[in-house]
N, C-alpha and C positions, 0 to 999 in steps of 0.2 A: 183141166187145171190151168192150162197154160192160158185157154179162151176165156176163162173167167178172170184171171187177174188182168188179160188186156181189157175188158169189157167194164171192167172200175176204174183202169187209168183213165179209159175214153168217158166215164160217166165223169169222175172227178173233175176230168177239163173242163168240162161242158156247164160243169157246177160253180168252177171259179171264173171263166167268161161273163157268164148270168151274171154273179154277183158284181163282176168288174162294173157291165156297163148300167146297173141298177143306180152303182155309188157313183156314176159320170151325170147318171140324170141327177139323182141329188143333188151334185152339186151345182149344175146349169140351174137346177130349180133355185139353189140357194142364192148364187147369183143376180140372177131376174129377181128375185125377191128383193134385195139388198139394196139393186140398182134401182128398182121401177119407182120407189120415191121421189128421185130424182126427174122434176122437171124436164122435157125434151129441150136439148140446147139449154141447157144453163149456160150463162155468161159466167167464167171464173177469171177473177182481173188482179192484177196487183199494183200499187203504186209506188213508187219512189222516187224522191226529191231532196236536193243536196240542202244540207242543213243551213237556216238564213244566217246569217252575221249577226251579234248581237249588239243590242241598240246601247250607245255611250249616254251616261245622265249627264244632265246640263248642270245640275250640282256641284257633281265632283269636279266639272272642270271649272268652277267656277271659285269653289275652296281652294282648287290645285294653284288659281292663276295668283289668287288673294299673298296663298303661302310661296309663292315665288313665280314670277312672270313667265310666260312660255312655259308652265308642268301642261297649265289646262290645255295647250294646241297639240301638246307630245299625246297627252291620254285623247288627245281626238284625232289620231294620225296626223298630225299639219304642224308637225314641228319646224315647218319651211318657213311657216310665219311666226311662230311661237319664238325661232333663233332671235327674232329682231327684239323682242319685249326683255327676254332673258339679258342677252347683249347689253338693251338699255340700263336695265339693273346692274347688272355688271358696273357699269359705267356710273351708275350716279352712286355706288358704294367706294368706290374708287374716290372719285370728289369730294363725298360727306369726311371719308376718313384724311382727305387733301386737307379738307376747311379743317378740322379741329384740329389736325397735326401744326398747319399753320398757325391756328391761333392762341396753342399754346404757346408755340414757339415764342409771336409777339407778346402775350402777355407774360409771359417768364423774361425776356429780352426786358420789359419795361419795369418790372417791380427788380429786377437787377441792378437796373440802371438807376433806379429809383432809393435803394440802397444805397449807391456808391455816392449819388448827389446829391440826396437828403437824410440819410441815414436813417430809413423808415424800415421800420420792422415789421413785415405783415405775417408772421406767424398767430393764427387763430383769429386774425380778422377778414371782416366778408369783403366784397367788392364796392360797395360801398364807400368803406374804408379807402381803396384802387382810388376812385371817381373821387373823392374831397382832397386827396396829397395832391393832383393834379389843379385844381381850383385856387387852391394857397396855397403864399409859400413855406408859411410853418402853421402849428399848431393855434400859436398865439392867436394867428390875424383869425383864422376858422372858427375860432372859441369866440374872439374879440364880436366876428360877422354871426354869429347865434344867438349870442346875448343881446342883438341891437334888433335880428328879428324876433325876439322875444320863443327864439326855438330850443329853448333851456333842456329839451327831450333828446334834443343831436348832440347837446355835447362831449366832448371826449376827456375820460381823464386824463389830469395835466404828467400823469406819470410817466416813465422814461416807456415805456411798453408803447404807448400810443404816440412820443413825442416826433416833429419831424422839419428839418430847416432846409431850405433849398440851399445852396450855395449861388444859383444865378439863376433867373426868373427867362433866362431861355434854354436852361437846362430842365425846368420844371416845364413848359412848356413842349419840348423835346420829346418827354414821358409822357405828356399828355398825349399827344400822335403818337406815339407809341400803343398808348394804352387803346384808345379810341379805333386804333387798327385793326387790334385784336380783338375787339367787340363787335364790328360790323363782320369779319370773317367768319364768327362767333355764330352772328345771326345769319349769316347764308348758308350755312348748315342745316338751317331750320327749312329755308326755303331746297331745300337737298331732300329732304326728309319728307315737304309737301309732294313735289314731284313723285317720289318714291309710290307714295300713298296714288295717285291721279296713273301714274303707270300701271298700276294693279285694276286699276277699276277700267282700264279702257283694253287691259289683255285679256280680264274674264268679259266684259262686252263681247268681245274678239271670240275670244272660247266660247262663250255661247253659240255664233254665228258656225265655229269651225263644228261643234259637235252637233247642231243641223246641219250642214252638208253633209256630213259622215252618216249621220241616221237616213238619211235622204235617200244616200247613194247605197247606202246596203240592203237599202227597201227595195229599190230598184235597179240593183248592179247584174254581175252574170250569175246564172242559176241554170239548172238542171233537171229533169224530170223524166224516170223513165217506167214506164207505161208494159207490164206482160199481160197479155191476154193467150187464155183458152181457146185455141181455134174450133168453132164447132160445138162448142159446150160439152157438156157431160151429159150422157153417159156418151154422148158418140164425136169425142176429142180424134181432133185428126193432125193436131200441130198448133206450137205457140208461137204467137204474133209478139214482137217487141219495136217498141217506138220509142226515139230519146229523142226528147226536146230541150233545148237549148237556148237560153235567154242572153243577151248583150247588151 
């Protein structure tokens, strides 16, 4: 009794051994099956490279420079030179609001003064109006000087709203420089305004030239590139090879 149940343990072993090493060959087999698709030395590679910079439109800085001087150099990194365009702007809104403050002041000074020596009333009359109390010295002579050039279309009515007497022909005169002051200040404002315009056109020029450098230099600046390789190939890897390169 004792002999027979050792003689089934011993068969039993012998039974799960077998099948052990039957399931090891399957699975080499499965293996080798799996792998032998694979090419001898396959090359397995990978790449990576540092993302490029993106390219500035000549557009935008071009709209940016139009809408105020030095935006276009800022959006193209090169606000070093952009500061001077800006700066200039600065500068000529500074003057433009100079001239007009100025030439209010003269022509308000003049039509004051104008009041006080002729008694001229310029409410709701144009400029014009300014330019003939300076010419003569009252209404009379103005009306008298229209009727002789047959300019019956400039006359003024003779009513107290338009009427006006100098009291001294260098008091009127006076007003004259006065007024004439404020008109030439008047018009350098304009010449304020042309600049303005000509500074815009030569900072997008400008902007143009900074956002090619800029595309230029991140086409061609520092970059990176790093290279894994399969030592060996597949299926018989035996170690990975890596390389970074490095551009300046």
């Amino acid at each position: 009794m004792r002999l027979n149940l050792i003689s089934r343990c011993a068969l039993f072993f012998s039974v799960t051994l077998f099948q052990l090493a039957a399931a090891q060959t399957d699975v080499r087999e499965a293996l080798f099956t799996r792998t032998r698709g694979f090419p001898a030395h396959r090359p397995v590679e990978l790449h990576l490279q540092s993302p490029s910079q993106g390219q500035k439109s000549v557009t935008l800085a071009v709209v940016y420079s139009l809408l105020l001087p030095g935006m276009g150099h800022l959006y193209a990194d090169n606000f070093s030179t952009g500061k001077f365009y800006l700066i200039g702007e600065t500068g000529l809104w500074i003057t433009y609001a100079g001239f007009r403050l100025r030439s209010s002041w003269l022509r308000g000074d003049a039509r004051s003064f104008a009041a006080q020596h002729a008694d001229a009333d310029f409410d709701g009359k144009n400029d014009q109006f300014a330019v003939d109390i300076g010419n003569f010295n009252s209404l009379r002579d103005y009306n008298e000087a229209k009727l002789r050039n047959r300019e019956d279309e400039k006359l003024y009515d003779a009513s107290r709203a338009f009427c006006w007497q100098w009291d001294s022909d260098a008091n009127r005169l006076a007003y004259k420089d006065l007024r004439i002051r404020g008109d030439e200040v008047l018009r350098n404002s304009q010449f304020v305004i042309a600049a303005m315009v000509l500074n815009r056109l030569i900072a997008a020029f400008s902007a143009v030239r900074s956002v090619a450098d800029y595309n230029r230099a991140s086409s061609l600046g520092e970059s990176w590139r790093l290279d894994a390789r399969v030592a060996g190939g597949l299926p018989t890897a035996h170690g990975i090879e890596l390389t970074l390169t490095k551009n300046f």
